[in-house]
MARGU-93246 format. One record per residue (C-alpha): x, y, z; residue in three letters; residue number from 1. Coordinates in steps of 0.05 Angstrom, whole numbers, plus 5000, padded with zeros to 4 digits. Layout:
! residues N
+------+------+------+------+------+
|   px |   py |   pz | resn | resi |
+------+------+------+------+------+
|    X |    Y |    Z |  ala |  NUM |
...
+------+------+------+------+------+
***
This chain:
! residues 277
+------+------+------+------+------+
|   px |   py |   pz | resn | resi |
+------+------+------+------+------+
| 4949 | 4640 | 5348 |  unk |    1 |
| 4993 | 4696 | 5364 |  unk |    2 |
| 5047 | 4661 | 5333 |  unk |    3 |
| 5015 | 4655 | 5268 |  unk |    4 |
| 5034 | 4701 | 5202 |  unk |    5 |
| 5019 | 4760 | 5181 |  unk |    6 |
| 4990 | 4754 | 5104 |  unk |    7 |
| 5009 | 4816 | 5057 |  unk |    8 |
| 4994 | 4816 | 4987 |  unk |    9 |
| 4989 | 4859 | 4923 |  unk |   10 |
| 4992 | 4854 | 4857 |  unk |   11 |
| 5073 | 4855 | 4842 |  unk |   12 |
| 5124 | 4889 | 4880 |  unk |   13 |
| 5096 | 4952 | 4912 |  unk |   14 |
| 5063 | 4920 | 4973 |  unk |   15 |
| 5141 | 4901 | 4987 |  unk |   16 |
| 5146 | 4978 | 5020 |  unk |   17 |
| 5081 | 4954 | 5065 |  unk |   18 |
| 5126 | 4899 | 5085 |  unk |   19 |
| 5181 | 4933 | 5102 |  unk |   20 |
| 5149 | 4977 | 5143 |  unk |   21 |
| 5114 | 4924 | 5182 |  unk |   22 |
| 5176 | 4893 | 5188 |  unk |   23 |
| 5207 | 4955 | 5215 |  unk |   24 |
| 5160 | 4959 | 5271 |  unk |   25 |
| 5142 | 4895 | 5290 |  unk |   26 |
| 5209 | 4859 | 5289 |  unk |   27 |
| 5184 | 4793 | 5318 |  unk |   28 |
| 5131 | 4781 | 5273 |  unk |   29 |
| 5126 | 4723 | 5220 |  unk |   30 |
| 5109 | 4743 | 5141 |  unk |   31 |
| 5088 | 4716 | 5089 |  unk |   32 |
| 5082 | 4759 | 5020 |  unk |   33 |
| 5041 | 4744 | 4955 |  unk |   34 |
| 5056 | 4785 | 4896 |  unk |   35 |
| 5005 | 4762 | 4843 |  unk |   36 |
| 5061 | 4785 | 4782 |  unk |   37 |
| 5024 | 4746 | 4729 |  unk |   38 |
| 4968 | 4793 | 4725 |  unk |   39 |
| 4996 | 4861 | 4738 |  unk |   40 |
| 4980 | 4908 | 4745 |  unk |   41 |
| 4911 | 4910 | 4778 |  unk |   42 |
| 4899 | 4989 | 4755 |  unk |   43 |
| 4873 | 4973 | 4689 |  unk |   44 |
| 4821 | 4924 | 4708 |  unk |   45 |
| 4747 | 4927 | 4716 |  unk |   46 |
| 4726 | 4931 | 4788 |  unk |   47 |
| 4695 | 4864 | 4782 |  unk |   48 |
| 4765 | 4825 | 4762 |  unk |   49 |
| 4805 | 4862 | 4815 |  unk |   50 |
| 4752 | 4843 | 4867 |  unk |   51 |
| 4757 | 4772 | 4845 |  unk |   52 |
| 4832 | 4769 | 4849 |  unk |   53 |
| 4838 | 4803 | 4915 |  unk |   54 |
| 4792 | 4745 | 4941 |  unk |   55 |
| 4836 | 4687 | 4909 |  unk |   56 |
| 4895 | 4737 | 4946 |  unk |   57 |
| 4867 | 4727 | 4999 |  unk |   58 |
| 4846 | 4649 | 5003 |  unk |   59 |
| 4917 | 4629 | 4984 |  unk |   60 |
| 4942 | 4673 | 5052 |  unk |   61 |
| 4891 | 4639 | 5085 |  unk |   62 |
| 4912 | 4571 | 5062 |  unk |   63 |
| 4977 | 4600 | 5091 |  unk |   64 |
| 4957 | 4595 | 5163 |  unk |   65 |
| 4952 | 4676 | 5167 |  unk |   66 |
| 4926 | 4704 | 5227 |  unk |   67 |
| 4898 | 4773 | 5189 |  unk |   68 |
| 4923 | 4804 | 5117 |  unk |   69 |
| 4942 | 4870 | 5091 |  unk |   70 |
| 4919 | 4884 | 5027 |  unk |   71 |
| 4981 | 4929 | 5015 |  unk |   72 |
| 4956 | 4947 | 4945 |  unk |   73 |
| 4913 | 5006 | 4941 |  unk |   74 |
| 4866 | 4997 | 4887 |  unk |   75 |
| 4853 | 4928 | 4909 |  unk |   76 |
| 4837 | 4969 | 4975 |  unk |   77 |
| 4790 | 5013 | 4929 |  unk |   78 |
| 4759 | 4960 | 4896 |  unk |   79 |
| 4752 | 4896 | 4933 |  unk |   80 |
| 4749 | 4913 | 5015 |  unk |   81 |
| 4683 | 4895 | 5017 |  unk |   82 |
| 4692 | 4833 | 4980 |  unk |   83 |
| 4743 | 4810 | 5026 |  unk |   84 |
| 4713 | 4830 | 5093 |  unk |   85 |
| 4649 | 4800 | 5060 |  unk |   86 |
| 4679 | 4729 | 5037 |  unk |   87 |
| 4727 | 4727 | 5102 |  unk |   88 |
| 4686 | 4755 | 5158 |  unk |   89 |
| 4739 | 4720 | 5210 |  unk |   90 |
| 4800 | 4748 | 5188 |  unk |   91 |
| 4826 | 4812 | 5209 |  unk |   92 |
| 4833 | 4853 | 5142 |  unk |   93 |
| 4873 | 4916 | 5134 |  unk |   94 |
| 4865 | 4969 | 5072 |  unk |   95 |
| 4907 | 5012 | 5046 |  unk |   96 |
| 4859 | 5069 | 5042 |  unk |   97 |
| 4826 | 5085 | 5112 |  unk |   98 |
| 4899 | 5080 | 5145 |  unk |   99 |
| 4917 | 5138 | 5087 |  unk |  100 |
| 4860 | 5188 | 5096 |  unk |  101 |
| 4864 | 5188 | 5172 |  unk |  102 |
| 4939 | 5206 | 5172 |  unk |  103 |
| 4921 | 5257 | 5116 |  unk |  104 |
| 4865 | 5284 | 5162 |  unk |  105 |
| 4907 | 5290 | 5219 |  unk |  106 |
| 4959 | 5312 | 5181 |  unk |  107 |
| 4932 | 5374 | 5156 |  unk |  108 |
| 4929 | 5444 | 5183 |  unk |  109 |
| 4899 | 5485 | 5118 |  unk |  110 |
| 4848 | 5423 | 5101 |  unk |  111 |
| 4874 | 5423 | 5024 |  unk |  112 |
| 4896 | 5351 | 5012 |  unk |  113 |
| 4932 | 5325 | 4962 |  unk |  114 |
| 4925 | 5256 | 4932 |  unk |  115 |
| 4971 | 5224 | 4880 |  unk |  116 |
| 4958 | 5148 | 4858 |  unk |  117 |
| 4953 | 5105 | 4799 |  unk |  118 |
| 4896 | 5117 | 4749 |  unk |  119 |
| 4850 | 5054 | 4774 |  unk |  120 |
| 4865 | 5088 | 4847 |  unk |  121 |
| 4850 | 5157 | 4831 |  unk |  122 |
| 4788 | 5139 | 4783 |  unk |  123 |
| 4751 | 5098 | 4845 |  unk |  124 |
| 4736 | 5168 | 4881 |  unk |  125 |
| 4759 | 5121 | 4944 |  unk |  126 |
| 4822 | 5176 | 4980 |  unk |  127 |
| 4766 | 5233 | 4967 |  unk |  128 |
| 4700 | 5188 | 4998 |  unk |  129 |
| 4748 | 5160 | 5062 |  unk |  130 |
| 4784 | 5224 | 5071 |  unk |  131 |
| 4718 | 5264 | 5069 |  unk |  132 |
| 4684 | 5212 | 5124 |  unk |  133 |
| 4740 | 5220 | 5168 |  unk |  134 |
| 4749 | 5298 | 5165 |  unk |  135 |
| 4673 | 5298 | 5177 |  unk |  136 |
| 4680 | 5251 | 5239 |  unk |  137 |
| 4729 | 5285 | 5270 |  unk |  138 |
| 4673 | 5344 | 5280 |  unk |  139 |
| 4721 | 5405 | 5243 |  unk |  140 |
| 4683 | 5462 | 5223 |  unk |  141 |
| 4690 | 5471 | 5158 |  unk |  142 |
| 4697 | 5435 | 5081 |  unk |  143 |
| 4761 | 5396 | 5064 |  unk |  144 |
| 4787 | 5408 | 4999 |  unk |  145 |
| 4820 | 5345 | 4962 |  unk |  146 |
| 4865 | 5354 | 4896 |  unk |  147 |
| 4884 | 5287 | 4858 |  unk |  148 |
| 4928 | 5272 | 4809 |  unk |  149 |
| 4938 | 5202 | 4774 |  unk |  150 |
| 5019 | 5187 | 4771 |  unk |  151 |
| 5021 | 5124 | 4712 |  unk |  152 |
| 5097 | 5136 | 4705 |  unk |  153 |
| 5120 | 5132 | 4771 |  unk |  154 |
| 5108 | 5061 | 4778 |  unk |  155 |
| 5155 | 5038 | 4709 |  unk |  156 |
| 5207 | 5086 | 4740 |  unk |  157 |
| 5223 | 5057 | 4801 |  unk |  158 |
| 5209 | 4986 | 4786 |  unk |  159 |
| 5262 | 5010 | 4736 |  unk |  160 |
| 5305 | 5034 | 4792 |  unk |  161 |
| 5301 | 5110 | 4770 |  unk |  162 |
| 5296 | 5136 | 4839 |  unk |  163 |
| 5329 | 5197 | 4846 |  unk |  164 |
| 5344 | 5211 | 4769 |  unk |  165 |
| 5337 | 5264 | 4727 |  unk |  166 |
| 5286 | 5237 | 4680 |  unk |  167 |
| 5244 | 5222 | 4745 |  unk |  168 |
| 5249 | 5288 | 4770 |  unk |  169 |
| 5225 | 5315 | 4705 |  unk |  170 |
| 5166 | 5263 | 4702 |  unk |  171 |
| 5156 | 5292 | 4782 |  unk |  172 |
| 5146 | 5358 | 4764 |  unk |  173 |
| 5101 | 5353 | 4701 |  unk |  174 |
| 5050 | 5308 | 4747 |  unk |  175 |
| 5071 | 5354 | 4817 |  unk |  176 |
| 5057 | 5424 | 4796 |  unk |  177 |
| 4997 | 5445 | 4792 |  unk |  178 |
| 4990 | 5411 | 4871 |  unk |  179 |
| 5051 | 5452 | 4894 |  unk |  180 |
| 5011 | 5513 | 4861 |  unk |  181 |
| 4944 | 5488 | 4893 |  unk |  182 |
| 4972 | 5509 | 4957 |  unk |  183 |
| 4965 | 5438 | 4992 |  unk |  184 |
| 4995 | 5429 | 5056 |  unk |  185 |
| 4989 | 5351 | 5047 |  unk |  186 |
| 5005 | 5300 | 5002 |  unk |  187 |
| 4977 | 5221 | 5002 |  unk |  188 |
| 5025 | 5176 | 4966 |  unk |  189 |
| 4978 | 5131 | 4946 |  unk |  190 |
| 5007 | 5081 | 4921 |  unk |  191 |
| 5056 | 5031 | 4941 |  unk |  192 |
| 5111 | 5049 | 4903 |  unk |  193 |
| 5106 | 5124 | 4913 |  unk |  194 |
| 5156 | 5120 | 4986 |  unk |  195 |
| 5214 | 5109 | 4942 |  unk |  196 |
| 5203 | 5172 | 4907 |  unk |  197 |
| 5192 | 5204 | 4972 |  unk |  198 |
| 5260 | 5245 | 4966 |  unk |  199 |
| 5243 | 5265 | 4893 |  unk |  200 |
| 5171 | 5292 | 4917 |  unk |  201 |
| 5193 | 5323 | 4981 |  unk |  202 |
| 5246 | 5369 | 4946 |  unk |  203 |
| 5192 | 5389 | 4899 |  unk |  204 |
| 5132 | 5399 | 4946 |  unk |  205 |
| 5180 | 5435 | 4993 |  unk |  206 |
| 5185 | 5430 | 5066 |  unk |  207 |
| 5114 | 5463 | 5077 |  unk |  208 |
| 5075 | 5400 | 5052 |  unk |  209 |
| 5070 | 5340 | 5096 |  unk |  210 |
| 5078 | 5274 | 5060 |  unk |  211 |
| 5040 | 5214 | 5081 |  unk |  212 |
| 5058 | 5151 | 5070 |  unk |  213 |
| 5007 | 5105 | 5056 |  unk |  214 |
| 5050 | 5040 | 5063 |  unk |  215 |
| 5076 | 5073 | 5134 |  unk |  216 |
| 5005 | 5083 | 5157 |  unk |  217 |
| 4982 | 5018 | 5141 |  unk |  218 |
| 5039 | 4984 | 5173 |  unk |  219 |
| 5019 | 5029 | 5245 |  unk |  220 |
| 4959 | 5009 | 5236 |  unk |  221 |
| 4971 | 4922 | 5235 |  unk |  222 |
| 5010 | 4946 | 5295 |  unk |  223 |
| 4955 | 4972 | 5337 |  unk |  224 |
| 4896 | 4919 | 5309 |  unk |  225 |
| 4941 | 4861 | 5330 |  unk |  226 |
| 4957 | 4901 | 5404 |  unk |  227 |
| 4886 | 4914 | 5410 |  unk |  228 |
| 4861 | 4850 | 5390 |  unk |  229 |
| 4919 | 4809 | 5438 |  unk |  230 |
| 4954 | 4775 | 5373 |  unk |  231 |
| 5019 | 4805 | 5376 |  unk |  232 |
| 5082 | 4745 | 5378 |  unk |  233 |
| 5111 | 4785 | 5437 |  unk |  234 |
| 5143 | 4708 | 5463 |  unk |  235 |
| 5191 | 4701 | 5393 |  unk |  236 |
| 5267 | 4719 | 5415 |  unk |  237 |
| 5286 | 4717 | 5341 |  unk |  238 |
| 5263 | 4762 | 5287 |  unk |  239 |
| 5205 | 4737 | 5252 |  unk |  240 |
| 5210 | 4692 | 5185 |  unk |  241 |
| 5194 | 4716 | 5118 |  unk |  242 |
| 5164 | 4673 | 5057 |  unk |  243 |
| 5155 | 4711 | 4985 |  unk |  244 |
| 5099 | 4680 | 4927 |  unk |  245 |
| 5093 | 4700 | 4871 |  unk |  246 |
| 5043 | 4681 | 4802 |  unk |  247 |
| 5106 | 4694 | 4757 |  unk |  248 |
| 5171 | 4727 | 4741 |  unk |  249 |
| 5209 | 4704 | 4805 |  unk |  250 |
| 5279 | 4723 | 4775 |  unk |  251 |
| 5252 | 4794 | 4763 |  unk |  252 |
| 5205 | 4801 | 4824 |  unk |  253 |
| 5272 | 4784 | 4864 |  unk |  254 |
| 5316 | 4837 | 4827 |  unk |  255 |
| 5268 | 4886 | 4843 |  unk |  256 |
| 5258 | 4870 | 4920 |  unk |  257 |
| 5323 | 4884 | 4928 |  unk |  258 |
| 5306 | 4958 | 4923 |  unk |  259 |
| 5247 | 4953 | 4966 |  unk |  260 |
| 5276 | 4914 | 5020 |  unk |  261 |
| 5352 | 4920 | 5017 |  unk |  262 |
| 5362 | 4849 | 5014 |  unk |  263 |
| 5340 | 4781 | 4967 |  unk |  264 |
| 5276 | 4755 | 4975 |  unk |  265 |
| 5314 | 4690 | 5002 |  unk |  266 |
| 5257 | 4644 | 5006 |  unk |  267 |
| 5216 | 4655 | 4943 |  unk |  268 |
| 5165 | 4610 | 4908 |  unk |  269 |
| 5127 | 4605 | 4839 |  unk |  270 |
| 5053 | 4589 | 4852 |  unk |  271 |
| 4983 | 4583 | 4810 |  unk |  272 |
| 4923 | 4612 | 4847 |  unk |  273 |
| 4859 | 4591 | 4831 |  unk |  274 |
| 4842 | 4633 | 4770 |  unk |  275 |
| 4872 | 4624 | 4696 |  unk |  276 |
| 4865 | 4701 | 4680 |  unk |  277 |
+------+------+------+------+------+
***
């Protein structure tokens, strides 16, 4: 069992920073990553279709041999958690959200939060309801105040490889003022894609706002379910494996793991899940 995979999937690309981290910390562990690239991205969907994809996710990491999965896409994690944890009562599932607004909460010294995602992410209400629940149960005096701000460029820019550029920085500041000038002391990337950016944001925000990383929190978190739950692969000498799927667009999905992970996506297949569309 505790040899097993770790599943990890997400629509395209983004949950690649997930699985960096991940590997970053748990260097023994095997992987296995599904990017479902023929129907990205899941923003734009109804809550209903991104529910049902996350579950056919989900089965094919099963099918896979995975001993839990990280659904390292964040408004999958706003949509379809309790589908997943619903169809798959067994499996260990980890969101992106919870891992998110508890480093957020803990993260905070002013309790004005800051929240940037995609539009599907920010639209689901799901960084305010967790982060709210968790400032609540950590018995503060007091209200949080949460600030959002949907980012729809940031994800074409890096994908793009427009990382540290000057038309991203531009595209930073139009969507990153009015936070700065909201006087938050954090900031949720909140999506997948956002760590790349990290240096662009940071410089803007200034050293008085604490970025969290919602990709680093999530991978801390598979790190202390599998401890707790005995299912770590402490026995492997070697670092762990690493298998890529994706729906379509392997040439593309490979260029573009090279920025996320430094390095080609050496074993990579083209596979059909179980829905047309």
């Amino acid at each position: 069992m505790n040899s097993l995979p770790i599943g990890i999937f997400d629509s395209g690309v983004g949950g690649l920073t997930v699985m960096r981290e991940v590997r970053r910390l748990l260097p023994a562990e095997h992987l296995v990553y599904l990017g479902d690239t023929a129907r990205v991205p899941y923003g734009n969907k109804s809550h209903a279709t991104v529910s049902r994809y996350a579950v056919e996710d989900a089965q094919f990491l099963i099918g896979k041999g995975v001993k839990m999965i990280v659904v390292a896409c964040n408004t999958a994690s706003a949509f379809a958690a309790s589908a997943l944890r619903g169809t798959f009562p067994g499996m260990p599932i980890l969101e992106m959200i919870g891992p998110g607004a508890r480093a957020a909460v803990a993260a905070t010294r002013n309790r004005r939060i800051g929240v940037i995602a995609t539009v599907g992410t920010i639209g689901s209400g799901a960084y305010e309801s967790r982060i709210r629940e968790v400032f609540a149960a950590s018995g503060t005096a007091g209200e949080v105040e949460i600030l959002t701000q949907a980012c729809p460029l940031f994800v074409p820019l890096v994908e793009e490889g427009e990382l540290n550029s000057e038309i991203t920085r531009l595209v930073a500041l139009k969507y990153l003022t009015g936070l700065r000038e909201a006087g938050i002391d954090t900031l949720v990337l909140g999506c997948t894609h956002y760590p790349l950016l990290r240096t662009v944001i940071a410089d803007l925000m200034g050293p008085e706002v604490t970025l969290v990383d919602s990709a680093e929190s999530a991978a801390l978190e598979t790190a202390v379910l599998l401890r707790d739950r005995g299912m770590l692969n402490e026995s492997a000498q070697a670092p762990g494996a690493e298998s890529f799927h994706v729906t379509d667009a392997a040439p593309r999905f490979n260029q573009i793991a090279r920025t996320f992970l430094g390095h080609d996506t050496e074993q990579l297949e083209l596979v059909e899940l179980g829905s047309a569309g």
